[in-house]
N, C-alpha and C positions, 0 to 999 in steps of 0.2 A: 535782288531788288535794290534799287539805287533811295541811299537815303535822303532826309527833307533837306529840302537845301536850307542857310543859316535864316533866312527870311521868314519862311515856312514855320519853319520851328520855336522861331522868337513871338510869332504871331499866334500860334498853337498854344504857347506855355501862356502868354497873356489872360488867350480867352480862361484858359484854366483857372488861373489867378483869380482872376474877374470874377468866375461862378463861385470860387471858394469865398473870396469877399463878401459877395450875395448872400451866398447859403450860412454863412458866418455871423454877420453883419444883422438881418434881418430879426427883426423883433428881438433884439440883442437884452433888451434892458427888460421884456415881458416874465421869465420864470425869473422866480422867489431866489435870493442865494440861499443854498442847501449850506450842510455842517460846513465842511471842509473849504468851502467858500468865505463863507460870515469868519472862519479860522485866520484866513489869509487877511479878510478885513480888519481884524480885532490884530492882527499881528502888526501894521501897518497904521493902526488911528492914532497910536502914541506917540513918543520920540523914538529916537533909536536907542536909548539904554532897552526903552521895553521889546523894541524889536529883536533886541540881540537876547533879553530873557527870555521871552518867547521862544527864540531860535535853542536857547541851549535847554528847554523843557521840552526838547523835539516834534514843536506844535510845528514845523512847517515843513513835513514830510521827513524828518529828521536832516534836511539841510538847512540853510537861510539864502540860496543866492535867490530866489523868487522872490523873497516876501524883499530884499535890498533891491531887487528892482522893480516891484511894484510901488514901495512908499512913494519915490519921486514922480511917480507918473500921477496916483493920487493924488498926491501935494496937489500939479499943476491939474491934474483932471477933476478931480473930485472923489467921494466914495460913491456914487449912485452904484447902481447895476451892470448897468451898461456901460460905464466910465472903466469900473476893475475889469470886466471883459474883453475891451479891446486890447487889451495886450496878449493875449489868449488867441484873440485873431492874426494880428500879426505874425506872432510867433506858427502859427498855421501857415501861413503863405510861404516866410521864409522857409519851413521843414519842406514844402511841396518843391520848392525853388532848389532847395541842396539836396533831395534827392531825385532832382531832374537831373543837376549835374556829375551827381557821383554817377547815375546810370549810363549818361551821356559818352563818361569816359570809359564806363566798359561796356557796351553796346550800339553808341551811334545816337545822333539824334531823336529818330523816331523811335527806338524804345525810352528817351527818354522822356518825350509829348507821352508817351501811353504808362510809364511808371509815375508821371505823375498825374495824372487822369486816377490810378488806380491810389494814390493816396488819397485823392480827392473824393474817391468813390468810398473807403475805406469806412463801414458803418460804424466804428468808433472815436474816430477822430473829428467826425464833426461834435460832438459831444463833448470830448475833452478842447477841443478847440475852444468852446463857450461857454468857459469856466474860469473864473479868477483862482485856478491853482497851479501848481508848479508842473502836472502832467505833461502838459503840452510842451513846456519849457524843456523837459526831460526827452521827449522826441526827438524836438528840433536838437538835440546834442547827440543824440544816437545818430541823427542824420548826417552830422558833420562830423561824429568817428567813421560812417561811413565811408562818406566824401576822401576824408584823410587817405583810409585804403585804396580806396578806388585812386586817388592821387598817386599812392607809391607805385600801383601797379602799372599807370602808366608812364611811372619811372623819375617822378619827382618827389624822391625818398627824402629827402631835407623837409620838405617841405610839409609833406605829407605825415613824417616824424610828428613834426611841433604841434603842426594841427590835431592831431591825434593825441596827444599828452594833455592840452588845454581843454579840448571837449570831453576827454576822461575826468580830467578833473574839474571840470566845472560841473559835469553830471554829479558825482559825489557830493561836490557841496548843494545839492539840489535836493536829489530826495535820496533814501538808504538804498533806494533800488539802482541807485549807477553805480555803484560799486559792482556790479553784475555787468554793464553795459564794459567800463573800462576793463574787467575781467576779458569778458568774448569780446573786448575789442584787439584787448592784447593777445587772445589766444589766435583770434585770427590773422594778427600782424607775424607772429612766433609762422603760424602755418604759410603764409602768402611767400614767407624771406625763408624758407628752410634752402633754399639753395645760394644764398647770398651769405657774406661774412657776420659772424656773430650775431644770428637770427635772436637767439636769445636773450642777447644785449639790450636789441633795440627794442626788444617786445617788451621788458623789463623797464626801461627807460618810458615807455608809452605809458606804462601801468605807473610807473614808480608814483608821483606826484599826487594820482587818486587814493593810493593805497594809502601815503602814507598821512593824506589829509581826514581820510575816512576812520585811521586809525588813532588820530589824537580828537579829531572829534567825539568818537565813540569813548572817547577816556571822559570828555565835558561831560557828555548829555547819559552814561551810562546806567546812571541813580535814577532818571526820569524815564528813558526809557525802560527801566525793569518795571517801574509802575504802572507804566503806560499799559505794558505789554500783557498786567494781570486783570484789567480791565480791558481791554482792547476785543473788540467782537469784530463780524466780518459775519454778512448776513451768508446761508448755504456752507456747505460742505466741501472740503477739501477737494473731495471727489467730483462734483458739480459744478465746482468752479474751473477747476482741470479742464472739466472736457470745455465750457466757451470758452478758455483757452485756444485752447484745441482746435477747436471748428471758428473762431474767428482770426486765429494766429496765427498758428501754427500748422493748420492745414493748408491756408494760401500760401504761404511759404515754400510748403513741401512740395504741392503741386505743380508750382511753377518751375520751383529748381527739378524735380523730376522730367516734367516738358524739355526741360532748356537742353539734359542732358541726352536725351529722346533725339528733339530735331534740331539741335545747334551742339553738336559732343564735339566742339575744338577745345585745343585746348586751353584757350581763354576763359571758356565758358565752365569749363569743367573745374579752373581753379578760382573763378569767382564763384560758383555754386558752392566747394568745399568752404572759401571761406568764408562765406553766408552763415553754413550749416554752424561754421565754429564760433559766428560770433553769436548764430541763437541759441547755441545749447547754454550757455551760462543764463542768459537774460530770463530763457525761459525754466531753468529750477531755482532761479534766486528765493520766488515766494515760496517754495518748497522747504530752500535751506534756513529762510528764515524761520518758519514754523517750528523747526525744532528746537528756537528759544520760546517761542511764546509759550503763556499760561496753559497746562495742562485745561484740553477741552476747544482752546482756541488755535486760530491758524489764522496764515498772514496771505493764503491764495487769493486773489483778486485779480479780476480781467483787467483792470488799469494801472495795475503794481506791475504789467508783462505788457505795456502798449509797447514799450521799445522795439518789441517785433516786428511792428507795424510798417517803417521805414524800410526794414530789412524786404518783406512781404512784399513792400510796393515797388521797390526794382528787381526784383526776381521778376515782379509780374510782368516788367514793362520790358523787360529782353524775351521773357516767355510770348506775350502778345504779339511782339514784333513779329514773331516766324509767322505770323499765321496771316492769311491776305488780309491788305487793309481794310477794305471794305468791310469782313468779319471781325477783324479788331476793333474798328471803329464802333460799330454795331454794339460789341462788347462792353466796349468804354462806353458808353453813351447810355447802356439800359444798367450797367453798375453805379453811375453815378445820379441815375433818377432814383434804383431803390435803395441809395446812403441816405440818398435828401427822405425818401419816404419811411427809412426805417427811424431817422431821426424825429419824423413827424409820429410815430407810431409811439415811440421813447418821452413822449414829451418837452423835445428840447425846444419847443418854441410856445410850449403854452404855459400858462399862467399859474401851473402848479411847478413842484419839483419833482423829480425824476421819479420818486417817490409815489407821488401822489400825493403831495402835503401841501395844502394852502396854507404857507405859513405867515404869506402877510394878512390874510383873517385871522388866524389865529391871534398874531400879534395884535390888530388890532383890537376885535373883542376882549381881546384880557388888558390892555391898556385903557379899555375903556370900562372894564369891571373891577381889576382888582384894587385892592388897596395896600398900601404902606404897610410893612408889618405881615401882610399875608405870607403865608407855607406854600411853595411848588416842590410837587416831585418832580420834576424832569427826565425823562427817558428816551433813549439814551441819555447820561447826564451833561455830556459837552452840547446837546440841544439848546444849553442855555445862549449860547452867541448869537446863532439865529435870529433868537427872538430878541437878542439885546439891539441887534443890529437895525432890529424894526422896531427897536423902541422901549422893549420891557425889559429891563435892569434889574437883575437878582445878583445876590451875592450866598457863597456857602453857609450853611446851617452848622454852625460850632457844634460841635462833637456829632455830627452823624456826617452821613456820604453816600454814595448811591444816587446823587441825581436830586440831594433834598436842596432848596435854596429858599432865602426869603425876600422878596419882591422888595426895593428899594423907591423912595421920592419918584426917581428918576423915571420909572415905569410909567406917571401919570403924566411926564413935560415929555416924552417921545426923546429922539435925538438917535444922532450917527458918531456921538463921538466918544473913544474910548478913552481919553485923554483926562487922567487922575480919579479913573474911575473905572479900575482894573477888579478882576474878579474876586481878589482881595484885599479891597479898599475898605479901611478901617472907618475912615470918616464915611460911605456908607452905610455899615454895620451902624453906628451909634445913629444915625440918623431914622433907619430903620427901626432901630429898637423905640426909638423916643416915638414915632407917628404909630408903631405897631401897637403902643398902648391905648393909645385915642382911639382906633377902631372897636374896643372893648370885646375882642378876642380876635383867634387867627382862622381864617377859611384859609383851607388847603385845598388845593388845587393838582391834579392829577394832569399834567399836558404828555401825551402818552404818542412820540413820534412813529413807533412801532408797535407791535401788537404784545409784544414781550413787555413784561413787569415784575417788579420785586417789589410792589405796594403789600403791605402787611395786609391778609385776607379782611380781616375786621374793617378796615381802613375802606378794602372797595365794597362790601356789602352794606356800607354806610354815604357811599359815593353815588351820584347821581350826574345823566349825562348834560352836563353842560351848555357843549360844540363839537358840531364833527365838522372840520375842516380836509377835505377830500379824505386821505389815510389817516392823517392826523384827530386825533380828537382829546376833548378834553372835559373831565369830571370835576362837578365840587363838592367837596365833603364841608358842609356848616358844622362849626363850632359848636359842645356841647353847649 
């Protein structure tokens, strides 16, 4: 079957673009920023001495190249919503675009219109797409260690080298999980060159840079992250999260590479399948082998801690699709990529709560418009507190307790988006707090309860009464004897 000619194909990847734009784009600034969102913003509202503490208390996936390249687009954009998102978008389009062309070189055109249709379709990536955090960022660089390979295979080993060194390492300084990406990137560079001089060398030279950036990193932020790691939860079970691994990752993957070797067994085909296989097997036990640092009880599995699969998944798909007539590819692509958009509608990525189900700009509201200076929040989870700071309500930690207690500062009642000398341990908060917390003439404690889990002392909630339920979210107050 004779492929798209270049006209075709650049027309093809457009419209793709286009819908990923849309599907991106669209009510961009409508859901609430969630933790990990409000984290990016709270990393980003200060100068850069506090962005680089932030970075080395491993609040930005345990990298900083995200949160260094979101400040300036801030700066110039704003912090709204939909301001910190569109870099999230972008970063979307380019991942679709470099793994149109990694597929391109090994498959032809028209597997490459249908590998990227099939990222576009991909039920998780429109989600991480429309998030002001470093995930998506983390893609788009598995996509260009891709690219890199697919570059040597078709024979521009210089080139393909370097790009592949810089996307390993700039994965690294992104989030902990490229350190897994530049692993199976280098495992699959080690397998692609075993018949070329000093295979070893160069797969070595690919990694060297990540490894060795990940490894004095991990020297900084080591102290934070052991504490991070004895608090740190992850809703479901190791096993549970495995398998949507599994059945969103790692089964498209397999599938497709299975098909490929089925009805296209050349041997092109066969050594790009192999070295797919080698660059998913590291990316997908990374959350695995992390686990066995974390807190007894806890685990680091998470279906967005393994999206890097996702790249790999979507040009396996688009040489798999290609054998098959286009009309029934078409078909294919066409009803995957209505139900991405509708599972995305199902997930809430466009309505006015968080993925959750937390209204937290009511929440924020209402307690900015209730509490007072000086009042007690439990906060749960305890880094819940950015969120709401972001929308406005300002607490700072509770001297000698932890667990999520904080007490509501000034600042809670003027609103505001900025983090700027007014960090989670601002002293002149604290005294400011202490001095209005007496004028109230005593403290209501407040229960803002983001999950259904709680470490409130029993006495505390059978004295607690319900406040606010903000969709999942709700919130108790216990008055002052």
């Amino acid at each position: 079957m004779p492929d798209l000619s270049p006209r075709d194909y650049r027309l093809g990847l457009c419209a793709v673009l286009l819908l990923a734009a849309l599907a991106g784009l669209w009510r961009l600034g409508t859901p609430p920023l969630w933790l990990d969102e409000a984290s990016s913003w709270y990393n980003v509202s200060g100068s850069w001495l506090h962005l680089w503490e932030r970075a080395v208390q491993a609040e930005d996936s345990g990298g900083l190249l995200y949160s260094a390249l979101l400040k300036p687009w801030s700066a110039f954009a704003g912090t709204g919503e939909a301001a910190l998102r569109v870099p999230g978008v972008v970063l979307w389009l380019g991942t679709i675009a470099v793994i149109a062309r990694a597929t391109r070189l090994a498959w032809g055109r028209y597997a490459a219109l249908l590998a990227a249709s099939a990222a576009l379709a991909h039920p998780s990536l429109l989600a991480a797409a429309r998030q002001a955090r470093s995930y998506i960022l983390l893609l788009l660089l598995a996509a260009l260690a891709l690219l890199a390979l697919a570059e040597q295979m078709a024979g521009r080993r210089r080139r393909g080298l370097w790009l592949l060194a810089a996307a390993s390492l700039a994965a690294a300084a992104t989030h902990v999980m490229g350190v897994f990406i530049a692993l199976g990137a280098a495992t699959c560079q080690l397998l692609l060159g075993s018949r070329e001089r000093a295979p070893a060398l160069r797969a070595a030279l690919a990694a060297a840079p990540a490894l060795v950036f990940a490894a004095v990193w991990a020297i900084l932020i080591r102290g934070r992250v052991g504490r991070n790691l004895e608090s740190f939860w992850i809703p479901g079970t190791p096993l549970t999260n495995y398998l949507a691994i599994g059945l969103l990752l790692v089964a498209p993957l397999a599938i497709a590479c299975a098909w490929l070797l089925w009805r296209a067994p050349s041997t092109r085909s066969r050594a790009a399948v192999a070295g797919l296989a080698a660059f998913a097997l590291p990316v997908a036990l990374g959350p695995a082998i992390l686990s066995a640092f974390a807190a007894e009880g806890a685990h680091l599995v998470q279906l967005r801690y393994a999206l890097a699969l996702a790249p790999l998944g979507a040009a396996a798909a688009g040489g798999a699709l290609a054998t098959l007539p286009r009309s029934l590819a078409a078909t294919t692509a066409a009803l995957a990529i209505a139900a991405s958009v509708g599972y995305g509608v199902g997930k809430q990525v466009y309505a006015p709560v968080t993925r959750a189900g937390q209204d937290v700009r009511g929440a924020a509201a209402f307690l900015a418009s209730t509490v007072h200076p000086g009042d007690l929040a439990l906060i749960e989870p305890p880094n819940n507190w950015m969120p709401l700071a972001y929308y406005g309500v300002w607490t700072v930690p509770l001297e000698g307790q932890g667990g999520g207690w904080r007490v509501v500062t000034a600042e809670a009642k003027r609103g505001g988006q900025s983090a700027e000398g007014r960090g989670e341990n601002d002293d002149r908060g604290k005294c400011g707090e202490r001095r209005e917390g007496k004028e109230t003439g005593g403290r209501t404690i407040w229960l803002v309860r983001f999950s259904r889990q709680t470490a409130a002392p029993p006495d505390l909630l059978q004295r607690a009464t319900l406040a606010g339920r903000f969709g999942t979210l709700t919130i108790l107050e216990v008055t002052p004897h």
